[in-house]
C-alpha positions in Angstrom: 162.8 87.4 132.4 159.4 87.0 133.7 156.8 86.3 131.2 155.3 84.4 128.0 157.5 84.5 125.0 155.5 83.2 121.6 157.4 82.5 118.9 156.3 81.6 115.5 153.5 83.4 115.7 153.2 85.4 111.8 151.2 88.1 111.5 150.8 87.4 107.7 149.2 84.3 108.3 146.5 85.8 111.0 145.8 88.5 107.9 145.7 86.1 105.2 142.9 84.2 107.1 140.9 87.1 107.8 141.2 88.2 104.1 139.4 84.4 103.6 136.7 85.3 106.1 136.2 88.1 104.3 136.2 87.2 100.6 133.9 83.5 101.7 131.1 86.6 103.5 131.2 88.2 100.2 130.3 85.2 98.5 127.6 84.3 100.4 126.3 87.9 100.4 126.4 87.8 96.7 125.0 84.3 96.8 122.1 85.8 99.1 121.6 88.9 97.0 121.1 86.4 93.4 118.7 84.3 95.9 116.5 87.7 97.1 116.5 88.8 93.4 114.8 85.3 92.3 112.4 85.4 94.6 111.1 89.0 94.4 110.8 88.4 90.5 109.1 85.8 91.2 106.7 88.0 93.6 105.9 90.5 91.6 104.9 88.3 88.6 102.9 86.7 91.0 101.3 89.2 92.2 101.2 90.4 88.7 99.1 87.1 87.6 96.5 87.3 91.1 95.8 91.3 90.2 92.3 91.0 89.0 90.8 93.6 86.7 86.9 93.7 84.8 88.8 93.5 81.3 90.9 90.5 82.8 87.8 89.5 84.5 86.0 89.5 81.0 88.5 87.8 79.0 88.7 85.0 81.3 85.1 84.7 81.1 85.3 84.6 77.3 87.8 81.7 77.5 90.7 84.0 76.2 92.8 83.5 78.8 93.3 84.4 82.8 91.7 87.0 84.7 95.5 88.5 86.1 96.8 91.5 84.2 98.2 89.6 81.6 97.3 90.0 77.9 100.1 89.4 75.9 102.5 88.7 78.9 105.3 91.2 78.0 104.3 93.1 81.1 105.2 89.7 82.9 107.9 88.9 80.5 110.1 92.1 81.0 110.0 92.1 85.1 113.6 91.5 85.6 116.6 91.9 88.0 120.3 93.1 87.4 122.6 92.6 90.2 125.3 94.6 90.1 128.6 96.7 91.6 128.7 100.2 92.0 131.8 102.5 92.3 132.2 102.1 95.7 132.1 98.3 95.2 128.5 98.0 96.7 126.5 95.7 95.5 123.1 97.0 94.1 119.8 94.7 93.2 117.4 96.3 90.6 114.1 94.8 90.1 111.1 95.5 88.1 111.3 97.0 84.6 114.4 97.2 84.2 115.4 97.2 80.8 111.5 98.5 79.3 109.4 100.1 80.7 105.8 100.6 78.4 103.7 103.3 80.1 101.0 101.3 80.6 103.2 99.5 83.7 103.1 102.2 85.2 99.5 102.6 84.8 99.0 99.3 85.7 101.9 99.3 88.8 101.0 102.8 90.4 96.9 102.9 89.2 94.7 105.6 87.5 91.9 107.0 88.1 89.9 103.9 86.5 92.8 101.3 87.3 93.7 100.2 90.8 97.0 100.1 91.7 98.5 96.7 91.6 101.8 97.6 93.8 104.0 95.0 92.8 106.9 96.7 93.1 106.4 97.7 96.3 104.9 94.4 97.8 107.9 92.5 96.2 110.3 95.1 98.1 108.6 94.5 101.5 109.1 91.1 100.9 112.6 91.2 99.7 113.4 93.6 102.3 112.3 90.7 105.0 114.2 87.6 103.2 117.7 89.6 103.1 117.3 90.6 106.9 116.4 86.8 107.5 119.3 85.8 105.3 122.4 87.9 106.2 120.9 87.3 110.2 121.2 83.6 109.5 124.8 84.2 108.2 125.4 85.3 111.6 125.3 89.3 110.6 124.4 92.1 112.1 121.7 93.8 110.3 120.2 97.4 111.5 
């Protein structure tokens, strides 16, 4: 016989380590994902507190509080995120008003015809668009 004969080699152990790889990735994708919603909940309320309006404008003047679009804060209060697993065992981030939405959010988020837009929503997407392609690059990923 001419060759290279390998013994000991077990197939099982090659598949069990991969199956680590794997399950450490999903971690630190998860890990990622809890970091991205942090930080765009934290972007929309500050965007949230920096959207100037005359009525906000007017109570700050009156020394009754700050010129953002925050009265009685539970537009502030109920921006939230909810990371969770869909059937297919993707992993899906939901951020905004999750739980309540009042109709003057939207008012407020999207504008009227007397009220600018304040586009938190979609500034903190933009943003947390950009941090997961930086993170999951930085994990050595592949993102398109």
């Amino acid at each position: 016989m001419i060759g290279i004969q390998w013994q000991g080699f077990d197939i099982k152990d090659l598949e069990h380590e991969i199956h680590a790889i794997i399950d450490q990735i999903e971690v630190d994708a998860r890990q990622v994902l809890d970091d991205i919603a942090r930080e765009v909940v934290d972007e929309m309320y500050s965007i949230l507190i920096a959207a100037r309006t005359a009525t906000g404008d007017l109570r700050e003047a009156a020394g009754q509080g700050i010129a953002g679009r925050v009265d009685t804060g539970s537009m502030a209060r109920d921006i939230k995120a909810a990371l969770e697993s869909d059937i297919d065992g993707a992993v899906v981030l939901t951020w905004g008003w999750v739980n309540n939405v009042e109709p003057y959010y939207l008012a407020q988020e999207y504008g009227t015809t007397k009220i600018r837009a304040m586009s938190a929503l979609q500034q903190s997407y933009v943003k947390g668009r950009e941090r997961l392609r930086e993170r999951l690059q930085a994990m050595g990923l592949e993102v398109h």
